[in-house]
C-alpha positions in Angstrom: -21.9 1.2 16.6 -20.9 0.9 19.7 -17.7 2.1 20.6 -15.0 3.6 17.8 -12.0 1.3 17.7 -8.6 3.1 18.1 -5.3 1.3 17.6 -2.9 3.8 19.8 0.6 4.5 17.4 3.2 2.6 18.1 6.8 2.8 16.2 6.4 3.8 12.7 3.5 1.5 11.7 1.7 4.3 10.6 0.0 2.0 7.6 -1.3 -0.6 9.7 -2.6 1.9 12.5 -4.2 3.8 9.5 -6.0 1.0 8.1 -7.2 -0.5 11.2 -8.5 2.8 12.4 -10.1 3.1 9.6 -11.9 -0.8 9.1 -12.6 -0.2 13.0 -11.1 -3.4 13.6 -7.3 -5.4 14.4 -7.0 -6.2 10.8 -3.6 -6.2 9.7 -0.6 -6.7 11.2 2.9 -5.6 10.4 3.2 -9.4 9.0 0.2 -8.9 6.6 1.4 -5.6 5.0 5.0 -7.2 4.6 3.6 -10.2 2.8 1.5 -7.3 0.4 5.0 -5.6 0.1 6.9 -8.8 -0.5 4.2 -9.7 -3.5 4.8 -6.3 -4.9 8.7 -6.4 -4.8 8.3 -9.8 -6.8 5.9 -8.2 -9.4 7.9 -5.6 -9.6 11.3 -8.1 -10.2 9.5 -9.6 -13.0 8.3 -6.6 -14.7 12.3 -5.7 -14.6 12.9 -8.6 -16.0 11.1 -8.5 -18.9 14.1 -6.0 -19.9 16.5 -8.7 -19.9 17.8 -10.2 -16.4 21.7 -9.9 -17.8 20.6 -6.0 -18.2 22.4 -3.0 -15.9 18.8 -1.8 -15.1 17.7 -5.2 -14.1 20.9 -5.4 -11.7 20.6 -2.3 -10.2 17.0 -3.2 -9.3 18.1 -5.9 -7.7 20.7 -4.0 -5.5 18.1 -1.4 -4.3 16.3 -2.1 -1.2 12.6 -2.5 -1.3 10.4 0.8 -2.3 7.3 -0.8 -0.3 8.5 -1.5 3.1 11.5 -1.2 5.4 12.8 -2.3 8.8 11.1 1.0 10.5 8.3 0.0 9.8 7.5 2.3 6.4 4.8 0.1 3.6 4.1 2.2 0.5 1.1 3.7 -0.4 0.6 0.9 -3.3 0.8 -1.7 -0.2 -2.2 0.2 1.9 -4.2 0.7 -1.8 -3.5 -3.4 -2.1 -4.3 -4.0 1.8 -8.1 -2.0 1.1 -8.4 -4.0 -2.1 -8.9 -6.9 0.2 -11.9 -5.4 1.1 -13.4 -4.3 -2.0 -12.1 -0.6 -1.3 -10.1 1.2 -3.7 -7.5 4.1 -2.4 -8.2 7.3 -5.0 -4.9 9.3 -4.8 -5.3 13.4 -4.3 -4.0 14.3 -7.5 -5.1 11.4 -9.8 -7.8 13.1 -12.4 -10.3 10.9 -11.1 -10.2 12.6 -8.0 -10.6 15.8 -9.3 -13.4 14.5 -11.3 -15.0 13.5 -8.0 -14.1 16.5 -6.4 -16.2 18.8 -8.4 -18.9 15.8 -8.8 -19.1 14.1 -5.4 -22.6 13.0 -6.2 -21.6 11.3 -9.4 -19.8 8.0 -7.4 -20.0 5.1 -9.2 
């Protein structure tokens, strides 16, 4: 390697700098993540509306604003797991039981 890539902060875009700090590399843009988050909202709509669309939990869904991005600049962690999909890595949350299981058993990786 030559040099380590460092995208400086700017705003709160703190899921984009992440992830580009990390893949060493201009990967995603605000405009990538907010398609991800977009494609989550709508999975997320249809999932609701499996409840019945004439529903009051179904309507008050649709009245909340989005829980994976917002005009600051916020994405959800669900939309950086789904951004690293796109590169065949997966995002292992701190207190999921697989991590513990990897904690103790770091060599066991799979």
């Amino acid at each position: 390697m030559e040099s380590i890539f460092h995208e400086k902060q700017e705003g709160s875009l703190c899921a984009q700098h992440c992830l580009n700090n990390l893949l060493q590399g201009e990967y995603f843009s605000p405009v990538e993540l907010s398609s991800i988050a977009h494609q989550l909202d709508e999975e997320e709509r249809m999932r609701m509306a499996e409840g019945g669309v004439t529903s009051e939990d179904y309507r008050t869904f649709l009245q909340q604003p989005s829980g994976n991005m917002d005009d600051s600049g916020f994405f959800s962690i669900q939309v950086i797991s789904n951004a690293l999909k796109v590169w065949g890595l997966e995002l292992i949350l701190f207190n999921s039981p697989e991590y513990q299981r990897l904690r103790i058993d770091p060599i066991g990786l799979t």
